[in-house]
C-alpha positions as CSV (number, residue, x, y, z in Angstrom):
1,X,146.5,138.6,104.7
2,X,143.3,137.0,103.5
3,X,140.5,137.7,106.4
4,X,139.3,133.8,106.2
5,X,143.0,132.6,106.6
6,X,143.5,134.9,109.3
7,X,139.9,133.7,111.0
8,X,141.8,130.3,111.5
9,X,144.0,132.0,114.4
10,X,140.5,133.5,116.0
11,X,140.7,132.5,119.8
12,X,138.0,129.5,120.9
13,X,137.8,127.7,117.5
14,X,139.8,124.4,119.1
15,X,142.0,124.0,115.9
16,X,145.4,125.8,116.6
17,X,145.9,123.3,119.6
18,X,146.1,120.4,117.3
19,X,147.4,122.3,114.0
20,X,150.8,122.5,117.0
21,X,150.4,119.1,118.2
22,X,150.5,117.3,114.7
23,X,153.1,119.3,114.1
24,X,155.0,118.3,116.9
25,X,154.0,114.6,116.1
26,X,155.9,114.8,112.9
27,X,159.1,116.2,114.6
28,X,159.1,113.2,116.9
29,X,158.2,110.9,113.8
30,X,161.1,112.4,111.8
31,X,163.2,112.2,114.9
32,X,162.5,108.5,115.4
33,X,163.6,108.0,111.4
34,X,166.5,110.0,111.9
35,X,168.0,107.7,115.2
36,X,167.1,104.8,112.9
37,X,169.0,105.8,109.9
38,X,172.3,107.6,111.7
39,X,173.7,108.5,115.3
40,X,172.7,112.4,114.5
41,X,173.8,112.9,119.1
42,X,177.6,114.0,118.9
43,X,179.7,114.0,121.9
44,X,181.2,117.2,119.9
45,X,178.2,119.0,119.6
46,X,177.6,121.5,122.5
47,X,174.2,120.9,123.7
48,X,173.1,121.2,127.7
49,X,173.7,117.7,129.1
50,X,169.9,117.0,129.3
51,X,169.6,116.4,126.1
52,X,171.8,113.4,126.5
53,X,168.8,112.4,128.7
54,X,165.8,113.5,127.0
55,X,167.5,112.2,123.4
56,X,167.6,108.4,125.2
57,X,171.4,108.5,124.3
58,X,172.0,105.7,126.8
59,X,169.3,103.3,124.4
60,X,170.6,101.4,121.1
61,X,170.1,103.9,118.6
62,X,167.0,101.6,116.7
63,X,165.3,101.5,120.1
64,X,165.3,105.2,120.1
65,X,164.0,105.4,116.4
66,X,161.2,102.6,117.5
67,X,160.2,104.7,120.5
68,X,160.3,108.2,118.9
69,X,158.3,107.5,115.7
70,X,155.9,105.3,117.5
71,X,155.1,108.3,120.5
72,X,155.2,110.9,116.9
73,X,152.8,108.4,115.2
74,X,150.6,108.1,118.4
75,X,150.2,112.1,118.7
76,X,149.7,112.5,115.0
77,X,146.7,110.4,114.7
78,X,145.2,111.9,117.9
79,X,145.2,115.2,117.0
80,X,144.4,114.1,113.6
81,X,141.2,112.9,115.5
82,X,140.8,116.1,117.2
83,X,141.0,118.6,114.2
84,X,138.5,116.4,112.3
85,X,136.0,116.9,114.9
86,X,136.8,120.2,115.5
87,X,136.1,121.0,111.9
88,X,133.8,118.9,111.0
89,X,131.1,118.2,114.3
90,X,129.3,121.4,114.1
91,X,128.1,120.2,110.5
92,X,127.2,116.6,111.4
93,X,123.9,115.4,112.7
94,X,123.5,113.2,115.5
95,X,126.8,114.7,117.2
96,X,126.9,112.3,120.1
97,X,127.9,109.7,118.1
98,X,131.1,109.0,117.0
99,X,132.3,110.0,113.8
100,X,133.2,106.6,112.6
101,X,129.7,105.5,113.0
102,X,128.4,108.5,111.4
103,X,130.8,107.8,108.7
104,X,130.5,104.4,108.3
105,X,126.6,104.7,108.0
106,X,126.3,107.2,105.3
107,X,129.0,105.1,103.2
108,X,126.7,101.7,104.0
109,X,123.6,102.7,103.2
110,X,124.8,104.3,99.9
111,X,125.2,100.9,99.0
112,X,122.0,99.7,99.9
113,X,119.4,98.6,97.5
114,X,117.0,100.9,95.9
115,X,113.7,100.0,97.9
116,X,110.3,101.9,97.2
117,X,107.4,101.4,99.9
118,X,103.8,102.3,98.9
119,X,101.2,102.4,102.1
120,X,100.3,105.4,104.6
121,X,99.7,105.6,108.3
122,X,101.2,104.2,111.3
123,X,102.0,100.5,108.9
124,X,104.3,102.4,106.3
125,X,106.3,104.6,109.1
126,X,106.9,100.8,111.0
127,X,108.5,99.5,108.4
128,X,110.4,102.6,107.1
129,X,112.0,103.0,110.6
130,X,113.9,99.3,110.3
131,X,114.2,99.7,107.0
132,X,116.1,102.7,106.9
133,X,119.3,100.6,109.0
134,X,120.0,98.8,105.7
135,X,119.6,101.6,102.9
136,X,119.9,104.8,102.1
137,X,117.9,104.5,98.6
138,X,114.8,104.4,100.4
139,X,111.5,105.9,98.6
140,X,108.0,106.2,99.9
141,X,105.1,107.1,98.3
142,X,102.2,108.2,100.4
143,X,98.5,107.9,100.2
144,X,96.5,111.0,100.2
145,X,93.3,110.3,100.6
146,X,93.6,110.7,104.7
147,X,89.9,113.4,105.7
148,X,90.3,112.8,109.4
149,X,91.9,114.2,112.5
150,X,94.1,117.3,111.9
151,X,94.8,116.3,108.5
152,X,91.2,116.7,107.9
153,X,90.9,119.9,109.5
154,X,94.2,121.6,107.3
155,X,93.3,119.9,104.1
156,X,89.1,121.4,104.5
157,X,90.6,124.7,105.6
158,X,93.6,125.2,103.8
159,X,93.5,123.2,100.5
160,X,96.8,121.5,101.2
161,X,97.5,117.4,100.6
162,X,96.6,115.9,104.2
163,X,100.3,116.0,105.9
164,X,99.8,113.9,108.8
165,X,101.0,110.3,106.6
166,X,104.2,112.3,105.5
167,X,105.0,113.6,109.0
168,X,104.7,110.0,110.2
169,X,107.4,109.3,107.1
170,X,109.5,112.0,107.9
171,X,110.0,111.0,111.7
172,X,110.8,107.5,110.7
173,X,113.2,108.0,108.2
174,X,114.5,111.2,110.3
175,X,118.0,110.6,111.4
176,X,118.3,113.4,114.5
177,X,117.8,113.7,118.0
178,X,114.8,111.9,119.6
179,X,113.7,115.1,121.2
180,X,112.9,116.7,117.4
181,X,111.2,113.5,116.3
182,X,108.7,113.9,119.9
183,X,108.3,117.7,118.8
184,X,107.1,116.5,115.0
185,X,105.1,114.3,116.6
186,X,103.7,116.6,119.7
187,X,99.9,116.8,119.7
188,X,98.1,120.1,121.2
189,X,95.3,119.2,123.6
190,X,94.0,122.3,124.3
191,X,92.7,125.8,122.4
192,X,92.3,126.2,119.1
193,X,94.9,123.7,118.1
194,X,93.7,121.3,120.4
195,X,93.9,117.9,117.9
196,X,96.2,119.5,115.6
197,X,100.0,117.9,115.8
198,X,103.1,120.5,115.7
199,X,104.6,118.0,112.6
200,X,101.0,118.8,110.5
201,X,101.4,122.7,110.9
202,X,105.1,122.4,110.4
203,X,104.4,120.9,106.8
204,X,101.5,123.4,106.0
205,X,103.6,126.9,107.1
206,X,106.1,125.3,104.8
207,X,104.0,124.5,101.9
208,X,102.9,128.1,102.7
209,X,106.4,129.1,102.1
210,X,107.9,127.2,99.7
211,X,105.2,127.2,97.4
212,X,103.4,123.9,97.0
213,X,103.5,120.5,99.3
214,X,106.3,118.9,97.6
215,X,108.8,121.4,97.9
216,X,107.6,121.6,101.9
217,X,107.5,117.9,102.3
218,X,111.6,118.0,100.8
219,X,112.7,120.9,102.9
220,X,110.9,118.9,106.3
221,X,112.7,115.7,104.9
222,X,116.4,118.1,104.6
223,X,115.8,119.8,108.3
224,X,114.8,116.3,110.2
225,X,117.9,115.0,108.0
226,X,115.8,112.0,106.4
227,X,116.9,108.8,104.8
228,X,115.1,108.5,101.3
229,X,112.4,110.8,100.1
230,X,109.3,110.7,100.4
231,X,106.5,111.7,97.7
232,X,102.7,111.9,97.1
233,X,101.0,108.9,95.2
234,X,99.3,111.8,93.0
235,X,99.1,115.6,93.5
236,X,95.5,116.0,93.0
237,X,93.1,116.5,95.9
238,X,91.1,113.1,95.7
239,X,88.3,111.7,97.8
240,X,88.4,107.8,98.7
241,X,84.7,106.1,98.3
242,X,84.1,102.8,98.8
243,X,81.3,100.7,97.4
244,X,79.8,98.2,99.7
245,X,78.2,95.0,99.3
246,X,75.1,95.6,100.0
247,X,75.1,98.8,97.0
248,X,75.6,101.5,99.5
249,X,78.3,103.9,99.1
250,X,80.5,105.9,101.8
251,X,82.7,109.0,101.0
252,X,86.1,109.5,102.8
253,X,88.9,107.7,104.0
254,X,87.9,107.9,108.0
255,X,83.8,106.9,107.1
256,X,85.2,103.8,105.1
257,X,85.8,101.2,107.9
258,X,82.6,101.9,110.2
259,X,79.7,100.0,109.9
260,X,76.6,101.8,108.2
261,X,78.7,105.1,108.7
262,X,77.6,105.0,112.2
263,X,81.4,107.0,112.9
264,X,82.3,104.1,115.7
265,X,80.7,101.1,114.4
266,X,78.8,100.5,117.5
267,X,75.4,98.7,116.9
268,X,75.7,98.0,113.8
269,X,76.2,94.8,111.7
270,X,79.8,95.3,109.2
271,X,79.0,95.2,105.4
272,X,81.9,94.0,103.5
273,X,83.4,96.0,101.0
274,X,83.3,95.4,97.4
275,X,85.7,98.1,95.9
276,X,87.0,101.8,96.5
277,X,88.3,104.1,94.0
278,X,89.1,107.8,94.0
279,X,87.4,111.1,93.1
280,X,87.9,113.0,90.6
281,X,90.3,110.1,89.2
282,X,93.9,110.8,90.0
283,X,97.0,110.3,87.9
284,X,99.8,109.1,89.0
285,X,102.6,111.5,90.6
286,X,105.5,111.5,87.4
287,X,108.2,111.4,90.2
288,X,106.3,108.0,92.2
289,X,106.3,106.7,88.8
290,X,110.0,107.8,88.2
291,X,110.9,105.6,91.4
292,X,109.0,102.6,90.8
293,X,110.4,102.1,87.5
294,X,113.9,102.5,88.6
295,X,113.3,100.4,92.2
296,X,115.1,97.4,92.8
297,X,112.6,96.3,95.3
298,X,108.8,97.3,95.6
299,X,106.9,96.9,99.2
300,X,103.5,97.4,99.7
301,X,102.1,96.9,103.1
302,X,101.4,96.5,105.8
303,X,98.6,98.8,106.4
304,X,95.0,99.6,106.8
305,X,93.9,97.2,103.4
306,X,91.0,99.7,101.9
307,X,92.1,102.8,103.3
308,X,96.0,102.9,103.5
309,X,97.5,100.6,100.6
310,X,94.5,100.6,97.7
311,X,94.1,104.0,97.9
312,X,97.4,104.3,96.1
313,X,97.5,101.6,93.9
314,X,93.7,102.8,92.1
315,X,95.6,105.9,91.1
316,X,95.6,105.9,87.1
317,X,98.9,104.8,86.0
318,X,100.0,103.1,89.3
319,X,99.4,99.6,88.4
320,X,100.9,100.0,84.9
321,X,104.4,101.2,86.3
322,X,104.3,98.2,89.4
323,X,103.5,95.4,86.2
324,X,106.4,97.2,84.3
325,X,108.9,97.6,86.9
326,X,111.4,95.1,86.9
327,X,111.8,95.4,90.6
328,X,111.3,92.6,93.3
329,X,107.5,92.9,94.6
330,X,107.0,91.9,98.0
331,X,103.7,92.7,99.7
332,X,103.5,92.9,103.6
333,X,100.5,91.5,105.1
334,X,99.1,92.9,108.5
335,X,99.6,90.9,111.1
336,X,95.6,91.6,112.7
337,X,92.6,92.2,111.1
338,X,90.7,95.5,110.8
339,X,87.3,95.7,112.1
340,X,84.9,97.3,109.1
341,X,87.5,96.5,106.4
342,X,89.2,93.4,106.7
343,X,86.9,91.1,109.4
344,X,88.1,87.9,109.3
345,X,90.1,88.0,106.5
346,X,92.8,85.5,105.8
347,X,96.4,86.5,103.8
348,X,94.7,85.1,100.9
349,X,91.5,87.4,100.8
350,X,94.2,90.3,101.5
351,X,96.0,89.4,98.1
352,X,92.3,88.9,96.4
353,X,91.0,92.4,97.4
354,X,94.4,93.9,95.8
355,X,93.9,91.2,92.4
356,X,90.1,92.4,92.4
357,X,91.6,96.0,92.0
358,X,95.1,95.6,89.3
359,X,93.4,92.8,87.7
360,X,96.3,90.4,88.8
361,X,98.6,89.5,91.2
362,X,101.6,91.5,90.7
363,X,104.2,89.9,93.8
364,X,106.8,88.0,94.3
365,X,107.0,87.4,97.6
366,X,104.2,87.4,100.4
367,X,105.6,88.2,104.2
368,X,103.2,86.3,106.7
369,X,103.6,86.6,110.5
370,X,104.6,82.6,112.2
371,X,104.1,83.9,115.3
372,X,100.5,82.2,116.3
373,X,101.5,82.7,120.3
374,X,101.0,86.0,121.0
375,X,98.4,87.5,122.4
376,X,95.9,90.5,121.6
377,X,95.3,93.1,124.2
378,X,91.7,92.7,125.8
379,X,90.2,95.9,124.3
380,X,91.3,94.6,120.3
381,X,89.8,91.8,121.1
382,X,86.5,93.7,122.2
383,X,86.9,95.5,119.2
384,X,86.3,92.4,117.1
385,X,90.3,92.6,116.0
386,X,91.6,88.8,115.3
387,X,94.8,87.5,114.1
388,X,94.9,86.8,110.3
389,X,95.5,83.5,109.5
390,X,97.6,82.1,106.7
391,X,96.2,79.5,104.4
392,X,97.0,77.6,101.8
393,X,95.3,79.6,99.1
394,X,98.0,82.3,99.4
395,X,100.2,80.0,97.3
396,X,98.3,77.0,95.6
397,X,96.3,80.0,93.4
398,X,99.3,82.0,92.3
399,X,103.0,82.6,91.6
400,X,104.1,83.3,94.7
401,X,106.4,82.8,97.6
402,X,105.4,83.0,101.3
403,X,107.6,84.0,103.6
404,X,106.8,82.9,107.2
405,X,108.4,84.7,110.1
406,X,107.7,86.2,113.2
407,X,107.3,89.7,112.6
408,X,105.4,90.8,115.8
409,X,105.9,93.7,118.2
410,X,106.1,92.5,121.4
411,X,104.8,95.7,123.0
412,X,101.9,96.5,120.7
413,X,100.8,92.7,119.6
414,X,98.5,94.1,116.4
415,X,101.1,96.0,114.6
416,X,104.7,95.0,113.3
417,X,108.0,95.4,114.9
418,X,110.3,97.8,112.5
419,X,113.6,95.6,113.0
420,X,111.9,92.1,112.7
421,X,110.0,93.1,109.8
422,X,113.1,94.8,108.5
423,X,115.2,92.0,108.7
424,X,112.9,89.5,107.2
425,X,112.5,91.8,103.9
426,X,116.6,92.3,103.8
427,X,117.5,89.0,104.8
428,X,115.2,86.2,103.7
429,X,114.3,88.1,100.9
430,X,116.7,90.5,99.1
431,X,119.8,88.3,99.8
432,X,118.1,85.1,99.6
């Protein structure tokens, strides 16, 4: 006998049990449709006395069918239960949750619109963790022009893309137990990896591995089982600079936002910034490009303004493929300022700075927090953080349409909430 079939009769695997109880459910079944259809009990037949009991003899004969196939139909469709998640739970993530909902998500969110987020840091993963609850098509492309913290450290050392924006991704849009996504996300505080996060030197040991970052970044995305994908805006190693106001310039992402390049900003009057761009100039990542054009809906924001969401759109060929895509644009404006990049700001200076950049305004729909009640922590307000303030100007100057809804975190008042924010873009916008 084939070794695989004879595997199945391997003590311990929990399938025999019900192979015998289905079977035993379809005897009952065919029982109950025998009683219904003839008498088969004959006083002539010489069977042990019990069976006159245990066959219901003293019923009508169509009350014996009913009860027979309904107790054979009850036991089928239990131990059909059982076998499925004998054979199938050790190969499904998320195992203490029922099937049906396992099921039932994975056939939803094939359905779901194809969406394609451009941003980086903490704004991008907000929204890709409510977003994820209403599609599967979900694409994010990632800035990679981040030169501080850990990310610094790997991409100076090691030559690698800066991984901490994609590990932020990959634990949003991970769909496993919460204890892998606080690993990923698991800061060392002391040694030699003290600042480093266990996600970053995940991603770089892969990229070691596998090759290059975008293979590492897909086989991270296949072992945290992630909704979407998630690619680079470009594969070239880029610096952001920004040019100032006043003429001066500052190199790298984490110098951009503080005030004469004083590292905190402390003392120091904030210069306004005119423009950044990348160096040497990047083109666009064929596969980002591949997604954009193909998206059904495009969402930029919210994130840090000059160093999280330009950053990708000055990448050569990223403005050409949002102006082609057919896709619905919606850009996601923050729902606080940013001291040394976006002080004082209003929503309308937030779409001027991107228009200053593409040349024009390429959305559809702007997403505006309503929620003018809440209240910033003491130290943001120290900081100089305000809320931004819509005005007029968003729509009288352009094509657009504001949507105005509350789309603030209750428990950190300067950042979104993933399921509000979520539910605004899905249901005041893409089924509006």
């Amino acid at each position: 006998m084939n070794p695989r079939v004879v595997r199945w009769f391997t003590p311990g695997l929990h399938v025999k049990r019900w192979l015998v109880l289905l079977m035993a459910g379809m005897v009952l079944v065919s029982l109950g449709i025998g009683y219904a259809l003839a008498n088969v009990y004959r006083s002539g037949v010489s069977l042990p006395h019990i069976f006159f009991y245990l066959t219901l003899q003293f019923m009508n004969r169509y009350v014996r069918g009913a009860l027979f196939g309904a107790l054979g139909l009850s036991i089928i469709l239990y131990a059909l239960y059982k076998l499925t998640q004998s054979v199938l739970g050790p190969f499904l993530p998320g195992r203490d949750r029922a099937l049906s909902e396992i099921i039932y998500n994975y056939r939803f969110l094939q359905k779901g619109p194809r969406v394609v987020a451009l941003g980086g840091g903490t704004g991008l993963s907000t929204m890709l963790r409510g977003l994820k609850k209403y599609t599967g098509n979900l694409t994010a492309i990632v800035t990679v022009a981040d030169d501080g913290g850990s990310s610094g450290k790997l991409r100076a050392e090691y030559r690698i893309l800066p991984p901490g924006d994609f590990r932020q991704c990959i634990t949003a849009l991970a769909d496993v137990e919460p204890l892998m996504t606080t690993l990923f996300q698991h800061r060392f505080k002391e040694g030699s990896l003290n600042g480093h996060s266990f996600g970053n030197l995940f991603i770089m040991a892969m990229a070691e591995i596998t090759g290059d970052f975008e293979h590492a970044i897909r086989e991270s995305g296949r072992v945290l089982a992630v909704r979407g994908q998630i690619v680079p805006s470009t594969l070239r190693d880029v610096t952001l600079i920004a040019e100032m106001a006043d003429g001066q310039t500052r190199i790298g992402e984490s110098s951009i936002p503080h005030a004469n390049g004083d590292g905190e900003g402390n003392g120091a009057v904030a210069t306004a910034i005119k423009r950044v761009f990348l160096e040497p100039e990047p083109t666009i990542n064929p596969e980002a490009e591949e997604a954009i054009l193909n998206a059904e809906m495009i969402i930029v924001g919210p994130g840090s303004l000059y160093t999280s969401i330009l950053p990708n759109l000055v990448v050569d060929g990223m403005a050409e493929a949002l102006k082609a895509s057919p896709a619905m644009k919606v850009f996601v404006c923050n729902v606080a300022t940013q001291p040394g990049e976006t002080d004082a700001f209003r929503v309308s200076d937030h779409l001027e700075a991107i228009e200053r950049h593409l040349g024009a305004n390429i959305f559809d729909f702007v997403v505006v927090n309503s929620n003018n009640n809440f209240t910033l922590p003491p130290s943001a307000q120290a900081a100089g953080i305000r809320r931004v303030v819509y005005d007029p100007a968003t729509v009288s100057k352009r094509s657009i349409h504001a949507v105005l809804v509350d789309v603030v975190n209750p428990r950190v008042s300067t950042h979104h909430d993933p399921d509000k924010l979520a539910r605004a873009i899905m249901k005041k916008i893409w089924r509006s």
